[in-house]
Wavefront OBJ file of the C-alpha trace (Angstrom):
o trace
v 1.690 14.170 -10.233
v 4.335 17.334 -8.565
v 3.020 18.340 -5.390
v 1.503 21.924 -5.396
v 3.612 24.681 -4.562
v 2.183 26.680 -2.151
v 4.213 29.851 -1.811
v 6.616 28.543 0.772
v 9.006 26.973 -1.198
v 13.374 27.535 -0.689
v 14.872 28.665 2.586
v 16.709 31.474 3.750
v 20.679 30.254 4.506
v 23.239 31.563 6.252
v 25.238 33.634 5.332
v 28.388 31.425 5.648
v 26.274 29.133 3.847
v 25.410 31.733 1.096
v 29.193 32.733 0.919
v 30.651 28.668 0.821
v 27.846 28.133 -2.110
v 29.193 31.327 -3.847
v 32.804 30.211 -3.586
v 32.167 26.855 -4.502
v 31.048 28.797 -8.250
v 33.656 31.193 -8.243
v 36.804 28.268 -7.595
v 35.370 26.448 -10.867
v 35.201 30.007 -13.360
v 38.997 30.654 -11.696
v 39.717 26.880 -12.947
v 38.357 27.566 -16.206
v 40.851 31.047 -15.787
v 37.887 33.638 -15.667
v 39.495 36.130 -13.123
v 36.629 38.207 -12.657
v 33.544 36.115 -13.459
v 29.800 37.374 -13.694
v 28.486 36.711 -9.637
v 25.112 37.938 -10.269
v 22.283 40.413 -11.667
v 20.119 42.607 -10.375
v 16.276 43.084 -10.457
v 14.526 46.354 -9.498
v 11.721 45.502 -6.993
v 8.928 47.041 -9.248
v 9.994 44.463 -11.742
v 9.832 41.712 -9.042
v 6.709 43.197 -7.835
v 5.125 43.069 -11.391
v 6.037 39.455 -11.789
v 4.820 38.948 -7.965
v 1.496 40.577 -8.996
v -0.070 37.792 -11.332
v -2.956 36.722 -10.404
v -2.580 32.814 -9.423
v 1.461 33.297 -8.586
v 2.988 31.034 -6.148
v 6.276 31.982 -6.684
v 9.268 32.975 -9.108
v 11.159 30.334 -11.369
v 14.538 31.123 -12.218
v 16.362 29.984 -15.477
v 19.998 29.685 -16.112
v 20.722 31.525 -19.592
v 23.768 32.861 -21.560
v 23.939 35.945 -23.757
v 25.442 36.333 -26.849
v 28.375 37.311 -25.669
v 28.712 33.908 -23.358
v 28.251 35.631 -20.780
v 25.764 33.616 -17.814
v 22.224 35.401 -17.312
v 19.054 34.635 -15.653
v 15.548 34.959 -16.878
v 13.045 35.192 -14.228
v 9.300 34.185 -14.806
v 5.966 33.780 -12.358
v 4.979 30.338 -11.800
v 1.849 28.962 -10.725
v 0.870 26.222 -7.495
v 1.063 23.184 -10.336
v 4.404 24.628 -11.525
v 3.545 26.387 -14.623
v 4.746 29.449 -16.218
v 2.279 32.425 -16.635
v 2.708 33.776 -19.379
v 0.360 35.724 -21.593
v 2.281 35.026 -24.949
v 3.024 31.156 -25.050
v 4.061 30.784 -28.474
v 7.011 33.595 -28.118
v 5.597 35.393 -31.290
v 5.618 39.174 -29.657
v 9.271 40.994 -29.572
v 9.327 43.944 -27.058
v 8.361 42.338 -24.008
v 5.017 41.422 -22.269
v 6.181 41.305 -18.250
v 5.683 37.280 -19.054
v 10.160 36.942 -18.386
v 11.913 39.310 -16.714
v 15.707 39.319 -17.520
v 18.932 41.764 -18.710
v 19.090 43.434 -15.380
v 22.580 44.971 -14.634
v 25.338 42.450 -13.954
v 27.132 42.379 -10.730
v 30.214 43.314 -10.164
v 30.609 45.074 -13.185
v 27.671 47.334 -12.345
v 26.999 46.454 -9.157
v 29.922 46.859 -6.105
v 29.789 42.467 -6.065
l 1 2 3 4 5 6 7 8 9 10 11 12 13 14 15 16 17 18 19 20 21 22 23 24 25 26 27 28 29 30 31 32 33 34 35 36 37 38 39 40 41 42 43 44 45 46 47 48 49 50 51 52 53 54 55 56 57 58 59 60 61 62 63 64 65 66 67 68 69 70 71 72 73 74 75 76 77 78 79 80 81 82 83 84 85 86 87 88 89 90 91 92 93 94 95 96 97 98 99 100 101 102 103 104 105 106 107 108 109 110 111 112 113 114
């Protein structure tokens, strides 16, 4: 059986550490010949702060997606202490959004200044 999470979980880095980790992405989408790749997406903090707000939350998983398009995207959801998504709509039957995944925030650098 995991261990629990208890809300403590990942650790702030340095930021040489932060920029080395970022680099380390960035030299593999210049192999690949992507000049200007996708370095990250934003989240509003009432968005975070919704997700934040379930009752029983522990934390924030992220997932590694792709759009349509190909291009990379992450999907944010609140996670419980044994590791488990809460989420209101399980089987994914609802379209329109039930603040169970947060994703499609604005993509960085295109409309962010990094």
């Amino acid at each position: 059986m995991p261990p629990k999470f208890k809300g403590t979980e990942g650790q702030f880095v340095s930021t040489a550490a932060a920029t080395r980790l970022q680099e380390n992405y960035l030299k593999g989408k210049r192999c690949e010949n992507i000049q200007e790749p996708i370095r990250g997406e934003f989240f509003g903090i009432d968005q975070l702060k919704k997700l934040l707000s379930k009752k029983t939350t522990k934390g924030i998983r992220v997932y590694h997606a792709e759009d349509e398009d190909g291009n990379p995207r992450v999907i944010l959801v609140a996670v419980d202490e044994d590791a488990k998504k809460i989420v209101k709509d399980k089987n994914g039957i609802k379209d329109g959004g039930d603040d169970d995944y947060l994703a499609d925030g604005p993509l960085c650098p295109q409309q962010c200044d990094e």
